[in-house]
C-alpha positions in Angstrom: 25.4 -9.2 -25.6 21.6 -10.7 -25.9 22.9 -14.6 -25.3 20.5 -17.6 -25.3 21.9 -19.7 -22.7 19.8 -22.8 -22.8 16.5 -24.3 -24.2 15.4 -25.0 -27.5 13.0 -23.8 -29.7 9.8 -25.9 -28.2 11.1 -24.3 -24.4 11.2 -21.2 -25.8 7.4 -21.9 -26.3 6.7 -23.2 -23.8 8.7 -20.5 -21.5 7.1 -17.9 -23.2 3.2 -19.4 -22.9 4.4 -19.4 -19.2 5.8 -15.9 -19.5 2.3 -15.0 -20.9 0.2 -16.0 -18.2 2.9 -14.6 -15.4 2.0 -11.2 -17.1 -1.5 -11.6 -18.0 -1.6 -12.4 -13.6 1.2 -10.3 -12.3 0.3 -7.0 -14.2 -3.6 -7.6 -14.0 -4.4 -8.8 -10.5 -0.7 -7.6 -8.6 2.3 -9.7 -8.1 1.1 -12.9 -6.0 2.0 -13.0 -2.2 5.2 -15.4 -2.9 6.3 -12.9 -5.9 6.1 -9.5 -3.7 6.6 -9.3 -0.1 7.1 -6.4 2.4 10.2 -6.6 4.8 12.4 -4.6 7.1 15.4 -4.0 5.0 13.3 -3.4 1.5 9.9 -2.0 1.1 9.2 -4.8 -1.6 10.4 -8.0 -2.8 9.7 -9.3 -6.3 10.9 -13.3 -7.3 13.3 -12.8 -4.3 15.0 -9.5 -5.5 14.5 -6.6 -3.4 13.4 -3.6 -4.0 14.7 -0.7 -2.3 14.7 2.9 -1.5 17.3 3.2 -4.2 15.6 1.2 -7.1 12.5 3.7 -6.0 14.9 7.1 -6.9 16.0 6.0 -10.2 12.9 5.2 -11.2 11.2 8.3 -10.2 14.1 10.1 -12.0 13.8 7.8 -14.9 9.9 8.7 -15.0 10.7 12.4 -14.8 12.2 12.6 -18.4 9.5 11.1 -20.2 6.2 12.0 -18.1 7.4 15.4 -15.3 6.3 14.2 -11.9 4.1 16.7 -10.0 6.5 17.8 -6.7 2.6 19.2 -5.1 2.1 15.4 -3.1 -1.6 16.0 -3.2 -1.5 16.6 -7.3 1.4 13.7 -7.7 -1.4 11.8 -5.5 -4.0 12.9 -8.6 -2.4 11.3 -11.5 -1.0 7.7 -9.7 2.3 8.8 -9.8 3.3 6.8 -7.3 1.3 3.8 -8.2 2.9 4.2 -12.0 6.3 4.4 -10.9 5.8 1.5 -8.6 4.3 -0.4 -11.1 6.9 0.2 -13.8 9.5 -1.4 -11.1 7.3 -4.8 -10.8 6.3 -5.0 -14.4 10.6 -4.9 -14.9 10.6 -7.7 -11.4 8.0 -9.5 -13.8 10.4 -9.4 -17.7 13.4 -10.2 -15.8 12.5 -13.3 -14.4 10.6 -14.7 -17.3 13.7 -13.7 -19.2 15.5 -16.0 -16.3 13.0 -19.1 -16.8 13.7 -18.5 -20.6 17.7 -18.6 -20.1 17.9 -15.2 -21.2 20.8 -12.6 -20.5 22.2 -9.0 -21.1 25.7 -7.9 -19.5 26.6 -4.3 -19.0 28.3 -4.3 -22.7 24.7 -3.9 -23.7 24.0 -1.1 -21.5 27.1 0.5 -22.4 26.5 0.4 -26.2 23.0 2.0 -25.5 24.4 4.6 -24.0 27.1 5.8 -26.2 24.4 5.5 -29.0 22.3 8.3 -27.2 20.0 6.3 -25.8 18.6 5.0 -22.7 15.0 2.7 -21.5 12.6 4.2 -19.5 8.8 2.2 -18.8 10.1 -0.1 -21.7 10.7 2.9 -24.4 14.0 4.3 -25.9 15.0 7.5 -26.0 16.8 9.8 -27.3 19.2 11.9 -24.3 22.0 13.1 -26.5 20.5 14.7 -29.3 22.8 15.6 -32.1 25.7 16.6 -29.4 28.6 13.8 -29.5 28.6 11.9 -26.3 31.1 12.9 -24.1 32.3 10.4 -20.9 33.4 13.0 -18.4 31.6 16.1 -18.7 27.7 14.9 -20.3 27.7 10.8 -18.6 29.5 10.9 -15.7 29.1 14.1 -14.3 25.7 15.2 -15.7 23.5 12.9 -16.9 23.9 10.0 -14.1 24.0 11.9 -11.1 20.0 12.7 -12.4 19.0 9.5 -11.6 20.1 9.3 -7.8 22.8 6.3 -8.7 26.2 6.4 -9.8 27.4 4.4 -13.1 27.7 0.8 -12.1 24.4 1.3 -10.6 22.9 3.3 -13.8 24.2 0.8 -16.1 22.9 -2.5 -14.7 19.5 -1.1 -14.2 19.9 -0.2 -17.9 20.4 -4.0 -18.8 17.5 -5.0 -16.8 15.5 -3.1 -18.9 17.4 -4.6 -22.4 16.8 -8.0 -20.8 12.8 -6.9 -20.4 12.6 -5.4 -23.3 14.1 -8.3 -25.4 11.2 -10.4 -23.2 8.5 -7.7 -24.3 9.3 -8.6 -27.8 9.5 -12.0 -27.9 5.9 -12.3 -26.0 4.7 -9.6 -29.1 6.0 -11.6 -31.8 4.4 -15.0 -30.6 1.2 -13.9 -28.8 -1.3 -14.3 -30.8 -4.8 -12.2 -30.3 -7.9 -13.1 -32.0 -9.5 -10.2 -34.1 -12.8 -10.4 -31.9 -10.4 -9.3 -28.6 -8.7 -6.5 -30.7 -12.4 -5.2 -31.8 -13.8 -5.8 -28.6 -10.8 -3.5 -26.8 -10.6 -0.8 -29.5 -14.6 -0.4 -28.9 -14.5 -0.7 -24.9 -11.1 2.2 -25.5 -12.8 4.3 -28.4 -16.3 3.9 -28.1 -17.1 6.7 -25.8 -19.8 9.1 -24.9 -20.1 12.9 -23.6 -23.2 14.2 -22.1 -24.7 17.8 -21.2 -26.8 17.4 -18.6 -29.1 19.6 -15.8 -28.7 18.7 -12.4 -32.0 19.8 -10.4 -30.7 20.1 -7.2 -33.4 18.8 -3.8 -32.0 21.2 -1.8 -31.8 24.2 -4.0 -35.4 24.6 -4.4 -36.0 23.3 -0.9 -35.0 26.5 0.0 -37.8 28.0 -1.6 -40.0 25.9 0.8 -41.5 28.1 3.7 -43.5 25.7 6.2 -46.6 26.9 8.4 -46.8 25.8 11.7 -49.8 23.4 10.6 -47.3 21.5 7.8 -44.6 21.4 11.2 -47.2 19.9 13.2 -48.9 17.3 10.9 -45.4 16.1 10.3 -44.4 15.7 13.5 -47.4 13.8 14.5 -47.2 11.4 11.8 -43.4 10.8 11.5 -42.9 11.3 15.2 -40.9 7.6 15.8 -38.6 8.8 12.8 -37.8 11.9 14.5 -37.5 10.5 17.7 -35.3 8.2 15.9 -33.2 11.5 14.5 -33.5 13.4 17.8 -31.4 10.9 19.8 -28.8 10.1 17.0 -28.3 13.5 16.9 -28.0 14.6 20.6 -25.2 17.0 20.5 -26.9 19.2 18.3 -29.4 19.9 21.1 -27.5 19.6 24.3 -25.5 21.9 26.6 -25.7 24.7 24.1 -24.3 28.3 24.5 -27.3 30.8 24.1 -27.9 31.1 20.8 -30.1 33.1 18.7 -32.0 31.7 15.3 -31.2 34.8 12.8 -33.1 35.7 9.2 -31.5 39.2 7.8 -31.9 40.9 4.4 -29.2 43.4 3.2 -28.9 46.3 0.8 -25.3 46.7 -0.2 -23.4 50.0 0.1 -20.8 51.4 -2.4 -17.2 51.2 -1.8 -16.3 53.8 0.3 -14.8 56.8 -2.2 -10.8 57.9 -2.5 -10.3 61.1 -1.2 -9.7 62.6 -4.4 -12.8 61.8 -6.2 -14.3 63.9 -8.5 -17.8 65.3 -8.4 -19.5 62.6 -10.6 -18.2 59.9 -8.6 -18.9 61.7 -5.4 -22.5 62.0 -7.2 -22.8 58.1 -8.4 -21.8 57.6 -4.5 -24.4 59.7 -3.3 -26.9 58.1 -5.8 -25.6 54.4 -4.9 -26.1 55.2 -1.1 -29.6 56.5 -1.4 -30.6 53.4 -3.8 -29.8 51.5 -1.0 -31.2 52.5 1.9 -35.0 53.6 -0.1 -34.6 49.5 -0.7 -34.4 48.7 2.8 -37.2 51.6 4.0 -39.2 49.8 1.3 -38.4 46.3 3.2 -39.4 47.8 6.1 -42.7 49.2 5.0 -43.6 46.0 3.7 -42.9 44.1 6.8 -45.0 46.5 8.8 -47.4 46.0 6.1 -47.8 42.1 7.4 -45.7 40.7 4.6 -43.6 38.0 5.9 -39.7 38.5 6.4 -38.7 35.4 3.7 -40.9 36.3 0.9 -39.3 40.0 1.3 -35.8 38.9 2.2 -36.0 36.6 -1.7 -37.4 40.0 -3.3 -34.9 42.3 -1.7 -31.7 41.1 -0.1 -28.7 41.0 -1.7 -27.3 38.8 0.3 -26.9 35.5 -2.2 -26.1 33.2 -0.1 -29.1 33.4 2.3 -31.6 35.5 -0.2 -32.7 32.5 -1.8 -33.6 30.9 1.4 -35.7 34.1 3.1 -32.8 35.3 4.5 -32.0 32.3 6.9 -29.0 32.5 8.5 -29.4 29.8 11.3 -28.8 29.2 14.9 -25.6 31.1 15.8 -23.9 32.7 18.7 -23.6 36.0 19.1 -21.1 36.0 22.2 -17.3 35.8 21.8 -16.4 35.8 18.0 -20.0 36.5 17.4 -22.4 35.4 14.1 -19.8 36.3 11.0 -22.1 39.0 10.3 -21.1 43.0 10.5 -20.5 43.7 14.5 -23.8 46.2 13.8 -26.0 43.1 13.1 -24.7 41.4 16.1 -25.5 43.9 18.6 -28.9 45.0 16.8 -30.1 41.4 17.1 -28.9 41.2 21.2 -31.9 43.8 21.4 -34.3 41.7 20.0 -36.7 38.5 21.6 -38.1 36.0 19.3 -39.8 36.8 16.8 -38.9 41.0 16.5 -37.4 42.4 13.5 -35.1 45.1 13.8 -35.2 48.8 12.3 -32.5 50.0 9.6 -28.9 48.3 10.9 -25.7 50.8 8.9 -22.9 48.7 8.4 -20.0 49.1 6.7 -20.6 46.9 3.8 -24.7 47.5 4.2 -28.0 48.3 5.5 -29.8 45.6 6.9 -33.0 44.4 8.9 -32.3 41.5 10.9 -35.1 39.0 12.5 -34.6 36.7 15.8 -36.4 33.7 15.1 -36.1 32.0 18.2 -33.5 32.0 21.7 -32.3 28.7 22.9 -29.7 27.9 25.8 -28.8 24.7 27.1 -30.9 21.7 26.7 -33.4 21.3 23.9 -36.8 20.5 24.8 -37.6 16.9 22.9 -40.8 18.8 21.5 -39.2 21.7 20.5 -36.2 19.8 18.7 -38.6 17.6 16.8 -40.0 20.5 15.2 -36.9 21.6 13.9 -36.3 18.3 12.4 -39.6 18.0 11.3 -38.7 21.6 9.8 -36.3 20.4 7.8 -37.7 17.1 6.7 -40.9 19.0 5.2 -38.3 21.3 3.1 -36.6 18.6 1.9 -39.7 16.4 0.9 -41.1 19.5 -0.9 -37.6 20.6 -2.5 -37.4 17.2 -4.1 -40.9 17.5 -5.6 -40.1 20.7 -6.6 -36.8 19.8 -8.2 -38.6 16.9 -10.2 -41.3 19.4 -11.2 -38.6 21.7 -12.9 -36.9 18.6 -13.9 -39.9 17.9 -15.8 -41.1 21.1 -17.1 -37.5 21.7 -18.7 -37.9 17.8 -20.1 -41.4 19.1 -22.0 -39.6 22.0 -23.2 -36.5 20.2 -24.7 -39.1 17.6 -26.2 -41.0 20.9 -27.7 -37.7 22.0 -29.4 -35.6 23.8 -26.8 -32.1 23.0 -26.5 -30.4 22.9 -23.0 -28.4 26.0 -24.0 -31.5 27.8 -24.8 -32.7 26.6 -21.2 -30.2 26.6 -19.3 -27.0 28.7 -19.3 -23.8 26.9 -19.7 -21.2 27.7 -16.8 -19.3 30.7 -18.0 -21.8 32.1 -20.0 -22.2 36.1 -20.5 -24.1 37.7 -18.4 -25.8 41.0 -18.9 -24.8 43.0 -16.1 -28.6 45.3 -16.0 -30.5 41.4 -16.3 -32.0 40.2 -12.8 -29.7 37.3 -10.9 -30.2 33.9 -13.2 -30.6 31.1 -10.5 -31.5 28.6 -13.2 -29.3 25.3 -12.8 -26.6 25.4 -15.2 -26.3 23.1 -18.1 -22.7 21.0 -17.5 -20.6 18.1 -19.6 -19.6 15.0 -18.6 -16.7 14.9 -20.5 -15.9 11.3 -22.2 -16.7 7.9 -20.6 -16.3 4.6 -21.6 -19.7 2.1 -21.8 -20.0 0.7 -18.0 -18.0 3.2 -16.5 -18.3 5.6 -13.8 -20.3 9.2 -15.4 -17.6 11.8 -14.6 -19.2 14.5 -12.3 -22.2 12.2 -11.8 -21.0 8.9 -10.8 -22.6 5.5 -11.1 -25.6 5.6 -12.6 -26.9 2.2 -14.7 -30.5 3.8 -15.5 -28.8 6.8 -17.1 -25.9 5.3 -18.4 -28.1 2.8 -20.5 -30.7 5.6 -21.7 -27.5 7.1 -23.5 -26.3 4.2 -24.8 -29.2 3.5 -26.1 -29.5 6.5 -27.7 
């Protein structure tokens, strides 16, 4: 039974104000160093009871019936289950020896009682485990329902008072703790008071890839960032030493049907044949516009339906074509060995495609400094441009939402239909935060005070 074994009613006051501010320490900023300690024979210590592998396995058990714990480590690693179940052990530490300064006690009577009732304490809850079947000592205690918590009875039992004894200190601490109205308002608003955005995200580096620089743009920015480069060059000197030859690649690609079944019927054999020609009058149309003097990225962005690279003018990158080769078709591989910088090949049949592939450059070895600061000042010029680019759109889309527009009208939402005869939408796609509280982090954004505050304020 719940026996008072010393105090009177001013200790109990005072033990509880004590209690109060063990809690508001222990459960707020962790167990203090003397309260919780690491050692060989436990893997924690709390007020000089430890806590061992055992206590761990009930627990997680325990957990299991009220909240399923994921068995997937990396999803388990997700939702805190470790960090829950590990906290519901201290914050029982923490009751039980306020309940001790208090003169508090429970003996396995109480446990037992709990348990023939149906009942059982889990995270400081009770519930139900027998539902309307009688209780049963053998064949539903002993033999089923214990062994599911990785103890046996005596062990079941007295972890079962422990939680009485807390949970008799939970409710004392309730029924003498008094909260001023301002600190219940002031947590129900930080708990309740919560916002959900839609939002654009203007990528840099999406529309820097619609950023073609001349020589002249390369050259200009070399001479007048050349100590940053230099700066870049030699952090990043494995990128340009000892290299395998390697060959800078741009392609464009017209995809081919699926190869047919050997029973098709005439008007698939026909919307094959049709498919096939489609394709390959694209890429004799590439190539007449690159003999025409067109250059290869503008065509590659028209033509290629290659997604990945397309928006970028068909740049593949430095890659070697030796050994496992470039990723691409075998086809493209050898076509492009044919090639020196700067020559575009003729029609390339894959299996998946047609293709026209361009050798940008040949390297081997050692970099030249000169040559490797124009490839980072390559790629700084994109990225300067693709931000101004991305702010212009950012912009543009801000005057027409001002005008009237909604994002949905702007923007498609992820999921959206799609009509299958439309052109490829590369718009950015309107998302949702989801709900966040005021000062917290922006889900799939982050932490942001300028934005955060705009839609508070709003």
């Amino acid at each position: 039974m719940i026996k008072l074994l010393r105090g009177s009613g001013a200790s109990i006051g005072v033990w509880i104000i004590l209690g109060v501010l063990a809690l508001a320490f222990g459960l707020t900023f962790g167990i203090p160093s003397d309260g919780i300690t690491i050692g060989d024979s436990a893997f924690a210590n709390a007020f000089g009871e430890d806590v061992r592998a055992e206590d761990w396995n009930y627990q997680r058990n325990a957990v299991q019936h009220v909240v399923p714990v994921p068995e997937d480590q990396r999803l388990a690693a997700k939702a805190y289950a470790r960090e829950e179940i590990f906290e519901s052990i201290l914050e029982r530490a923490v009751y039980l020896d306020v309940a001790d300064e208090l003169g508090l006690a429970a003996d396995v009577h109480d446990a037992e009682m709990l348990t023939r009732d149906g009942s059982y304490i889990v995270m400081g809850e009770s519930k139900d485990w027998l539902g309307d079947v009688p209780f049963n000592y053998d064949s539903l205690f002993k033999q089923r329902w214990v062994p599911g918590f990785s103890t046996n009875e005596k062990g079941y039992l007295d972890r079962q008072r422990e939680e009485i004894l807390a949970r008799t200190v939970r409710d004392l601490l309730a029924a003498t703790t008094v909260v001023p109205e301002s600190e219940v308002r002031a947590a129900y608003d930080a708990d309740v008071d919560q916002l959900s955005l839609r939002y654009v995200r203007f990528e840099a580096i999406d529309y820097a890839t619609l950023v073609d620089p001349t020589p002249e743009e390369i050259d200009a920015h070399v001479q007048s960032e050349r100590e940053t480069l230099e700066k870049a060059f030699e952090s990043q000197g494995p990128r340009f030493t000892k290299l395998p030859k390697q060959w800078r690649l741009r392609f464009l690609k017209a995809s081919r049907p699926a190869a047919l079944a050997e029973d098709a019927d005439a008007q698939a054999k026909a919307a094959h044949a049709a498919a096939e020609a489609a394709a390959k009058a694209k890429i004799e149309d590439a190539r007449r516009r690159l003999a025409a003097g067109e250059d290869f990225r503008r065509v590659a962005r028209e033509l290629s339906d290659d997604a990945p690279t397309a928006a970028d003018g068909g740049e593949y990158g430095w890659v070697s074509l030796e050994g496992t080769g470039s990723g691409l078709e075998p086809a493209v591989d050898e076509a492009a060995k044919e090639l020196e910088a700067g020559g575009v090949s003729g029609r390339i049949d894959g299996e998946e495609g047609y293709y026209l592939v361009q050798v940008v450059g040949l390297r081997e070895g050692d970099v030249a400094m000169e040559d490797a600061l124009r490839e980072l000042a390559e790629e700084a010029v994109k990225r300067e441009r693709g931000k101004a680019l991305a702010k212009q759109a950012a912009e543009e889309a801000l005057l027409a939402a001002k005008g009237g527009k909604t994002l949905a009208e702007l923007f498609p939402p992820p999921g959206a239909a799609v009509d299958p005869s439309a052109e490829s939408d590369d718009r950015p796609q309107m998302q949702t935060t989801g709900f966040f509280r005021r000062g917290g982090q922006v889900p799939g954004i982050g932490v942001s005070p300028e934005l955060t505050k705009a839609a508070w304020d709003a």
